[in-house]
C-alpha positions in Angstrom: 166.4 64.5 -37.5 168.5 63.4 -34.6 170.4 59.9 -34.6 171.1 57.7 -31.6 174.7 59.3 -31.3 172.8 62.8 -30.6 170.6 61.5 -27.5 172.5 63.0 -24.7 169.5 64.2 -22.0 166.3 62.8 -21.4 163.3 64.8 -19.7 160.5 62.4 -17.8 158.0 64.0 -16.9 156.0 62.5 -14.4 157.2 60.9 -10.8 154.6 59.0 -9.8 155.0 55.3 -10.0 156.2 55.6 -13.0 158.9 58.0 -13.4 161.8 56.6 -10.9 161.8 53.7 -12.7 161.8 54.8 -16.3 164.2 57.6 -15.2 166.2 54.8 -13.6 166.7 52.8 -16.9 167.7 55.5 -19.0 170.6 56.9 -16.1 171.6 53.3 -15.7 171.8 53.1 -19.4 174.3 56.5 -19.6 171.8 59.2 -20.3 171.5 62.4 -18.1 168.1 62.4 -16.8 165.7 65.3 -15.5 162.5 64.1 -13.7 160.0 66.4 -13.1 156.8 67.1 -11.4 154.9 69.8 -9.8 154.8 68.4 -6.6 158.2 68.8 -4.2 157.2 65.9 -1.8 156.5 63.7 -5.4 159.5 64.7 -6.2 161.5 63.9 -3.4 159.7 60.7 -3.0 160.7 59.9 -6.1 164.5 60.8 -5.2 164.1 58.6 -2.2 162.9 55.6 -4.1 165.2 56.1 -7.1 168.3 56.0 -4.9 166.7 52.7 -2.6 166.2 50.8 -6.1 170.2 51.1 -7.1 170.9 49.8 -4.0 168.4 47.2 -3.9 169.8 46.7 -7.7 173.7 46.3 -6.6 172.1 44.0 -3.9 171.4 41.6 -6.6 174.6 42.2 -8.6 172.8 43.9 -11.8 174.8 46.7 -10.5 178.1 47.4 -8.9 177.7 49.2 -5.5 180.7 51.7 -6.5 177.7 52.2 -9.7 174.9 53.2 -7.2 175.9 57.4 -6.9 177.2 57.7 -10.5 173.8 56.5 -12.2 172.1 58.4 -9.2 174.2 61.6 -9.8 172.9 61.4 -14.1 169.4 62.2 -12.7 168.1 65.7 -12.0 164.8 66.8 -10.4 163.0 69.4 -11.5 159.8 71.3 -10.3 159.6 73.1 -13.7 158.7 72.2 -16.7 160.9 74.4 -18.4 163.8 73.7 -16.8 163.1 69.7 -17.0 163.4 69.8 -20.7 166.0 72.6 -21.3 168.3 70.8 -23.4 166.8 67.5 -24.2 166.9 65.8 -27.3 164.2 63.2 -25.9 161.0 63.8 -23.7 159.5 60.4 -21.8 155.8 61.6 -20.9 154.8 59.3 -17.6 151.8 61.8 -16.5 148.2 61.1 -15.2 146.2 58.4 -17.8 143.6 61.8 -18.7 143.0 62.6 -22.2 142.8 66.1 -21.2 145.8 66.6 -18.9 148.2 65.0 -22.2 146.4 67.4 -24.5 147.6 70.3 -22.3 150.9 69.4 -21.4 152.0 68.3 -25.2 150.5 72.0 -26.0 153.2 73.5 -23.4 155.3 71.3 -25.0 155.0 71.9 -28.2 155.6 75.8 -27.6 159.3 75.4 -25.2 160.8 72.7 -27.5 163.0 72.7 -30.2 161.1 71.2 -33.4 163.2 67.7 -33.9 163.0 66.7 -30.2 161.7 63.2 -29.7 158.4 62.9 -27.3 157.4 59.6 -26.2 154.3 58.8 -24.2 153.8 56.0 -21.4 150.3 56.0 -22.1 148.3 52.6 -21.2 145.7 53.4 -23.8 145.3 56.7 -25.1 145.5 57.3 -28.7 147.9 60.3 -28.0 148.6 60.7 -31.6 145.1 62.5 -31.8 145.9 65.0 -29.6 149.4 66.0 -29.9 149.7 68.5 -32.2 150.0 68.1 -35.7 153.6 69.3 -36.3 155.1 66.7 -33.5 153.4 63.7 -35.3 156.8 62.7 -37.2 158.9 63.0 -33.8 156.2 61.4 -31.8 156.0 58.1 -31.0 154.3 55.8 -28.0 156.9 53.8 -25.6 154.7 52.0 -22.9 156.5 50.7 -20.0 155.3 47.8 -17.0 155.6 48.2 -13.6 158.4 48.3 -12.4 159.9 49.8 -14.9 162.9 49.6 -13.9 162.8 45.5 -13.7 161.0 44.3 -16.7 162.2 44.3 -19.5 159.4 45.0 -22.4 158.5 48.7 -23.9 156.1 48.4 -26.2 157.0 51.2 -28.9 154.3 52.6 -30.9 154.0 54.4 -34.1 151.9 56.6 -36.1 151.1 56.6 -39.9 153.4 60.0 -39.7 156.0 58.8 -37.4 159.4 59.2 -39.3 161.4 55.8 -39.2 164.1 57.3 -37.3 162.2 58.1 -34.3 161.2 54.4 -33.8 165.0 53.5 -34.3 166.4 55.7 -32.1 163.6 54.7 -29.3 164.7 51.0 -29.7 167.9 51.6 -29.7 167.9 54.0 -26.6 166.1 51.2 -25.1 168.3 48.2 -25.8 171.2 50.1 -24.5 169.2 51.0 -21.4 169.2 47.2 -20.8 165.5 47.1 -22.1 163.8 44.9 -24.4 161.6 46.6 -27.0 158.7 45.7 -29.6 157.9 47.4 -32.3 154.1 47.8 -32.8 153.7 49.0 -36.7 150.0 50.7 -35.7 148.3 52.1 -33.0 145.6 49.9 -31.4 144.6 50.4 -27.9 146.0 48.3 -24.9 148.8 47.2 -27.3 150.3 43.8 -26.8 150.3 42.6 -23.4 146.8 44.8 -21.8 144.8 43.4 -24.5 146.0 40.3 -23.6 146.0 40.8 -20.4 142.4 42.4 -20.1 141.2 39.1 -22.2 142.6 37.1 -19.2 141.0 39.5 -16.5 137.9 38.7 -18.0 137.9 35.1 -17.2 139.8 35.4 -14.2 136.2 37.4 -12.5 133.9 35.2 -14.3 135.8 32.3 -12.6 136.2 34.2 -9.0 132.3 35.6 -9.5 130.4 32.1 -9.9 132.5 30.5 -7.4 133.9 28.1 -9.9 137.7 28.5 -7.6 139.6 30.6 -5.2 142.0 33.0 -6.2 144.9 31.2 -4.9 143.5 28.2 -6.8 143.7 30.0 -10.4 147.4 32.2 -9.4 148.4 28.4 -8.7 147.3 27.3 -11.9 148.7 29.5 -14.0 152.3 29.6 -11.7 152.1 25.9 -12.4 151.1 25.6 -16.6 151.2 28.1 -19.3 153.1 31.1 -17.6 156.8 29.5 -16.9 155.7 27.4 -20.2 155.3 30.7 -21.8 158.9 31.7 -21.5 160.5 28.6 -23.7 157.6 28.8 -26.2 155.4 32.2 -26.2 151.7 32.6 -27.0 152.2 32.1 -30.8 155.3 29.2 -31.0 153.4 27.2 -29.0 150.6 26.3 -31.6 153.7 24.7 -33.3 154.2 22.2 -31.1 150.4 21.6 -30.3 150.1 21.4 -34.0 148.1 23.6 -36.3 145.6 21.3 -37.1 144.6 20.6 -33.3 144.3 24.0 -33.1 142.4 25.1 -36.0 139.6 22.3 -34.7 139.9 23.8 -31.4 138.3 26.9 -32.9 136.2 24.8 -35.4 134.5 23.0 -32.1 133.7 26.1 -30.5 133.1 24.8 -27.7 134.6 27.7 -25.7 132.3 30.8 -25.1 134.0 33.7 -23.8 132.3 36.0 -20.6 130.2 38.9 -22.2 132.3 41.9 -23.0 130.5 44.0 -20.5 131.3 41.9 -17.9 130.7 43.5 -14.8 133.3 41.9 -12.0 131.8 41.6 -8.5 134.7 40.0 -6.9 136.6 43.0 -7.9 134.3 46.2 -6.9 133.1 44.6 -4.1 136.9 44.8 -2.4 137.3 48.3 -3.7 134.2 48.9 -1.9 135.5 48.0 1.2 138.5 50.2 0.6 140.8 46.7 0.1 142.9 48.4 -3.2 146.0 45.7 -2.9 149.5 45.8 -1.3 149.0 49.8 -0.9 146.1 49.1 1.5 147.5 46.3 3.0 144.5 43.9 1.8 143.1 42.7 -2.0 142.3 39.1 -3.1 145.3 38.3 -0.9 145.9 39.3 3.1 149.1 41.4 3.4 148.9 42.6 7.2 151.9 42.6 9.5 153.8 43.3 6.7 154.5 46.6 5.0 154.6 47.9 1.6 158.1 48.1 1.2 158.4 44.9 2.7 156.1 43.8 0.3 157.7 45.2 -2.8 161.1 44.3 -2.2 159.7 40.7 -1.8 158.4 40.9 -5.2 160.9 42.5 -6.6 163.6 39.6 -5.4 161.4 37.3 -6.9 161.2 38.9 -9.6 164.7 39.3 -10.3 165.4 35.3 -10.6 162.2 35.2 -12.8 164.1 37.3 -15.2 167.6 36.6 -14.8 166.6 33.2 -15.7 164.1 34.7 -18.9 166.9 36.3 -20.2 168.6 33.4 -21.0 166.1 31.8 -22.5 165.4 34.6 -25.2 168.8 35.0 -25.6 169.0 31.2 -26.7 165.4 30.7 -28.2 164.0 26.7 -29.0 
């Protein structure tokens, strides 16, 4: 079983939106990288975008600029799979979300690699534990990233009932040195963490939008304004210690909330994608972003972004 000290290459696979980022963490956290993906212009997309992040990272002094080539220089791209994971002691899967395409990739995997190698999927979902085959279970484990990876901090780190403890050790602490901040989830359940929260919220945000009840800048205002910044001092859970137990408990006692049926079918939504407006990648969504483009957009975001969490990380480091 291979320790922390023995993690010197990391293969991700995948370099889609994904990959730069995650393959950006783990350089910037000392680990020779090799991203792969069948595609050559992928691939040197991905290039392109890795080495623009450094510098937009050294920008904002989480880097130094003399930094920006010798974490560049730790990643290698690869249009094979064999040569991607030659050598690693730790595989980050960042593929497609497609039951199907994981089952046939951790087959090839399972047949070029060494048996202790560790293999971590990205997966948003997936149950991967019931397709990778049975002899990887203990070395398998679930590490699910946000976009962009290479920005926030959380990986949510999922085990099996055969994962071996060491895997999950050596995954956090690969993560905490790669300036990330991990969770340990002790079981698989689908959407993990922050999607099932996050799909509970999406829920009520179309039920809202769809019966006209407010705008969609009215409810991003709301939430900028309230419980989100509130959030970072005090969490989902804390909080109910300084509303108070009992005030809760009657809050559920009353009932007088009634959530949107689970099959909630959200018009506001499909009718954009209808009209081809996807988001910042089509230049329209809930929001207008013409005159602008998307890497104007992004890099907006992400310099926001980078306050938000400069500021978060001193508030977890120093919790109430």
């Amino acid at each position: 079983m291979r320790k922390i000290e023995d993690i010197k290459k990391i293969a991700v696979l995948g370099a889609g939106t994904m990959g730069p980022g995650i393959a950006q963490s783990f350089a910037t956290g000392g680990y020779k990288v090799c991203m792969y993906t069948r595609s050559d212009g992928t691939l040197e997309k991905a290039r392109s975008i890795l080495h623009s992040s450094l510098k937009t990272f050294a920008q904002e002094g989480m880097i130094k600029a003399a930094e920006i080539e010798t974490i560049f220089n730790r990643v290698s791209f690869c249009s094979t799979l064999e040569e991607a994971v030659a050598g690693s002691d730790f595989v980050m899967e960042t593929i497609v979300e497609n039951r199907d395409a994981k089952a046939e990739l951790y087959t090839l995997l399972d047949e070029i690699l060494p048996e202790d190698v560790y293999i971590a999927s990205n997966t948003s979902f997936l149950n991967i534990f019931e397709i990778m085959p049975e002899r990887r279970l203990p070395y398998t484990i679930i590490a699910h990233w946000y976009a962009p990876p290479q920005l926030i901090p959380l990986v949510e780190v999922v085990r099996n009932d055969k994962t071996h403890s060491e895997a999950v050790a050596v995954a956090m602490a690969m993560l905490n040195k790669s300036g990330k901040t991990p969770v340990h989830m002790k079981k698989f359940v689908p959407g993990y963490i922050v999607n099932r929260m996050q799909m509970i919220l999406n829920q009520e945000v179309f039920y809202l939008l769809d019966n006209d009840y407010c705008t969609a800048e009215d409810i991003d205002m709301a939430v900028k304004a309230s419980f989100i910044p509130r959030a970072m001092v005090v969490g989902l859970v804390q909080r109910f210690d300084f509303t108070g137990l009992d005030m809760s408990a009657n809050n559920f006692k009353n009932k007088s909330y009634v959530m949107p049926e689970q099959n909630y079918h959200p018009k506001a939504l499909f009718e954009r994608v209808d009209k081809g407006e996807y988001g910042v990648k089509a230049g329209k969504g809930f929001y207008d972003y013409s005159g602008r483009t998307t890497e104007e957009v992004l890099a907006k975001r992400d310099k926001q972004l980078f306050e938000v969490f400069k500021v978060a990380k001193k508030l977890m480091e120093d919790p109430v």
